[in-house]
N, C-alpha and C positions, 0 to 999 in steps of 0.2 A: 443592522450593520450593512453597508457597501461593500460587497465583498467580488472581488474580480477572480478568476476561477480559471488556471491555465489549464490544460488536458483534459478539458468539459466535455468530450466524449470517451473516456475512458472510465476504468472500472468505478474509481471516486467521483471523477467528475462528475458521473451520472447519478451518483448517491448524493451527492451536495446538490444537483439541482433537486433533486425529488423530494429531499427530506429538509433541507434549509432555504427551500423559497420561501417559506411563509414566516414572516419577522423579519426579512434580510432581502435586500436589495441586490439579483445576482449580475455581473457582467461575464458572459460567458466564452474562452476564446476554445475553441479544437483544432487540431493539428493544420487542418486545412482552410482554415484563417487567418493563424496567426504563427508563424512558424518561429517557435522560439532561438532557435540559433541563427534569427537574423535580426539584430536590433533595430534596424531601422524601422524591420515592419512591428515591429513592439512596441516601439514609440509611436506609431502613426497610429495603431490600433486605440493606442489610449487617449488618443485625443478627445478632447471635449465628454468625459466621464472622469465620473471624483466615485475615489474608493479608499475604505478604513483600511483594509487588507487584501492582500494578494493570497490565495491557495495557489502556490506553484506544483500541481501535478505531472504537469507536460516531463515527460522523461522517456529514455528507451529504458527496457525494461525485460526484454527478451536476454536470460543471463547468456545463455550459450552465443548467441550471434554477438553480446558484449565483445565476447571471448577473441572473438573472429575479427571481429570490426571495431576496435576500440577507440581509433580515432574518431569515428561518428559516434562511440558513446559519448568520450569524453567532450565535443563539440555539443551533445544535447547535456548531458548532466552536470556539467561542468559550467562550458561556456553559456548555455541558454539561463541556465540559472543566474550567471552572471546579468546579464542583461533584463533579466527580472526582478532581478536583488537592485541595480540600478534605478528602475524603476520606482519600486518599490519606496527607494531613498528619497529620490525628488518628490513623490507626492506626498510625504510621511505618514506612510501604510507599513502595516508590520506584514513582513512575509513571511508565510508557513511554508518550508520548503518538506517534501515529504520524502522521508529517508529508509532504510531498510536495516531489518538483521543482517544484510550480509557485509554489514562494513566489519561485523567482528568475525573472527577466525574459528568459532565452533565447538573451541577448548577448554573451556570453562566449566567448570562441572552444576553449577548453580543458571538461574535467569541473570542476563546481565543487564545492570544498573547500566543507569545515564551518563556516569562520570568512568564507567571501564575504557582502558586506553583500544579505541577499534586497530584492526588489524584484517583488513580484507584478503582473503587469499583467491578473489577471481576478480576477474576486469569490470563485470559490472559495479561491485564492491567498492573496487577503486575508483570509480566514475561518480557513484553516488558519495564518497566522504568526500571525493572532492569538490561534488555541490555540497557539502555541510559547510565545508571549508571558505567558498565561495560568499555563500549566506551568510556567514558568519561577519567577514571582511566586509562585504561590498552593503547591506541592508542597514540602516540604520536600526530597523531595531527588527527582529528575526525570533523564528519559534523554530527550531528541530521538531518533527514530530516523524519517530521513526517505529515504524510498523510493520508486521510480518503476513506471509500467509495469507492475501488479502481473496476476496471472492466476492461475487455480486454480477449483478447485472453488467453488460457494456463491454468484455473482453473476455478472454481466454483464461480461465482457469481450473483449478485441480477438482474444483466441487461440482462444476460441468461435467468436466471432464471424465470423473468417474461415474457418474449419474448416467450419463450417454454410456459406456461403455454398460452399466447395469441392462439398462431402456433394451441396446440389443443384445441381449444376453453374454455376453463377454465378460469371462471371470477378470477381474483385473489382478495385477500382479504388485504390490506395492512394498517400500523398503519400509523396515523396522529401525534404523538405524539413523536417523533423523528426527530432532526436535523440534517442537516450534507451538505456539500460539496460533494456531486459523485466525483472522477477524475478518469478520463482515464489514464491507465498505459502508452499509449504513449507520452502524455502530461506529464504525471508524469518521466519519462526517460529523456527525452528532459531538461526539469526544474535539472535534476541531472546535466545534463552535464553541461550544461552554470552552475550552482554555482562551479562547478571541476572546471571549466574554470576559473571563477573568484579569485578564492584558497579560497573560504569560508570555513569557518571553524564554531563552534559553532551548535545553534539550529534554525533552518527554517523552515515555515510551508508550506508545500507546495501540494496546493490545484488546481483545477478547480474552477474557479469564481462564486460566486452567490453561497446561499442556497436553499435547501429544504426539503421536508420530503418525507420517504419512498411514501408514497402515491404522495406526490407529482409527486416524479423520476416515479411511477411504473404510471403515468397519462401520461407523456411525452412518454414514453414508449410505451404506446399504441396508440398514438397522430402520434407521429412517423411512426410506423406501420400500421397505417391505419386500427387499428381493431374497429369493431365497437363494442366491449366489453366495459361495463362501469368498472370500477376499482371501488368494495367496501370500504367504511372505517371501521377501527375498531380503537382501544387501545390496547398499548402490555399489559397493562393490563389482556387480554384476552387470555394471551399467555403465557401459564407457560415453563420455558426454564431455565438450569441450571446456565446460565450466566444471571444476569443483566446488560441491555444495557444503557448507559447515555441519559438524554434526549436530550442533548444539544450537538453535535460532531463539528460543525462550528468551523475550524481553520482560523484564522486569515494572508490573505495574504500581509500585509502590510510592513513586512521586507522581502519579496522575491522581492517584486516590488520596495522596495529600492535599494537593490539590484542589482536589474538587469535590472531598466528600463520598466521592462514589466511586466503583470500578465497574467496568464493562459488563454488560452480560456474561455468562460463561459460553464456553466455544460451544458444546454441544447446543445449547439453547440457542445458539447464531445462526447454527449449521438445519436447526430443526426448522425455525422461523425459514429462512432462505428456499429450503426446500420444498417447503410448504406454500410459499409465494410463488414459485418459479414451478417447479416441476412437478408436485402433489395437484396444484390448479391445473396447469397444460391435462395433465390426466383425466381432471373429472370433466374439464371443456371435451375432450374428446370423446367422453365416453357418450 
């Protein structure tokens, strides 16, 4: 496949170039290439390159600064989307726009299915259903592929993040009160391509196997590593932050595995593998 790759240095992007170069033809845009809430330079970037599919990752993604700054969300997840869902239309490439647990409200007592009516309760929430929305409207033919928890290489996240806090001995302090699926962005890449492959079209959830809570993941995490740090609990209650977080993120993998025959890894085994690539190696290089 031709596959054009927007936010090609972010956490996916970097996963879809590592693990789907090989079979697939990549076009690669990052933030300071190709800046998607400005269509002009999105049409000019595609000049003269033909592609099957668009991965649109390019998004803001920081919930809290959402919170603050909505109009630049909704300008990138909204409107950028728009102009890549445009795109998208005129060359007749299917676009994968890449969406989140947090378009639903947290309230649900089970994983939530595909067809559950979302109900975001923080701005970035609302920024990303409205690139669903967008996708939907403007893409001739569009894939939802909405994902939670995500880690890997290329940005900032929670699996670093308490790894580093372990590294210099720093108890971390983690809530109990939050659900969700971890996935690994290369599991998460991989899962793209087989549904391209398939010509799926519509909304998929698509996860790493098995739940659990922040505290949970950031216990595995130290399990993993071999630290002998206990991991504190607390309640985000405790925790004043400009975005509220849903308590409940668990996306439902049961029409990916319809699908495709198969379901993700499980979280721990994502979390193990990662760790073992990334920060288990740094250790024995250094030693």
């Amino acid at each position: 496949m031709r596959i054009l790759v927007t936010g090609a240095e972010g956490i996916l992007g970097r996963a879809i170039r590592e693990w789907l170069a090989s079979g697939n033809t990549l076009y690669l845009w990052g933030r300071d290439e190709v800046d998607v809430r400005d269509k002009d330079r999105v049409l000019a970037a595609a000049k003269g390159i033909e592609f099957d599919a668009v991965v649109h990752a390019a998004a803001m993604t920081a919930v809290d600064r959402c919170e603050t700054e909505f109009d630049l969300a909704m300008a990138t997840n909204r409107d950028g989307t728009s102009h890549v869902a445009s795109l998208a239309r005129e060359r007749g490439a299917t676009l994968v726009y890449l969406s989140t647990d947090y378009v639903f409200d947290g309230t649900k007592e089970g994983p939530y299915l595909e067809d559950d009516p979302p109900q975001p309760i923080n701005a970035y929430g609302r920024s990303k259903l409205a690139g669903e929305e967008i996708a939907r409207e403007v893409a001739g033919k569009s894939l939802t592929v909405r994902t939670s928890w995500v880690f890997g290489e290329g940005g900032a996240n929670f699996v670093d993040a308490i790894a580093e806090k372990l590294k210099r001995g720093d108890t971390p302090e983690v809530v109990t009160d939050q659900r969700g699926s971890p996935t690994y962005a290369r599991d998460l890449a991989r899962g793209i391509e087989k549904l391209l492959r398939l010509g799926t079209t519509g909304t998929v959830h698509v996860t790493n196997s098995g739940e659990t809570t922040w505290y949970g993941l950031a216990v595995e995490i130290a399990r993993d590593l071999g630290s002998p740090l206990q991991v504190r609990e607390t309640t985000s209650d405790r925790f004043t932050r400009p975005a509220p977080r849903p308590k409940n993120s668990v996306l439902s993998g049961k029409r990916y595995q319809a699908l495709t025959g198969e379901s993700l890894p499980r979280w721990e085994d994502a979390v193990r593998d990662y760790l073992g690539r990334r920060w288990l190696a740094q250790r024995g290089a250094a030693a």
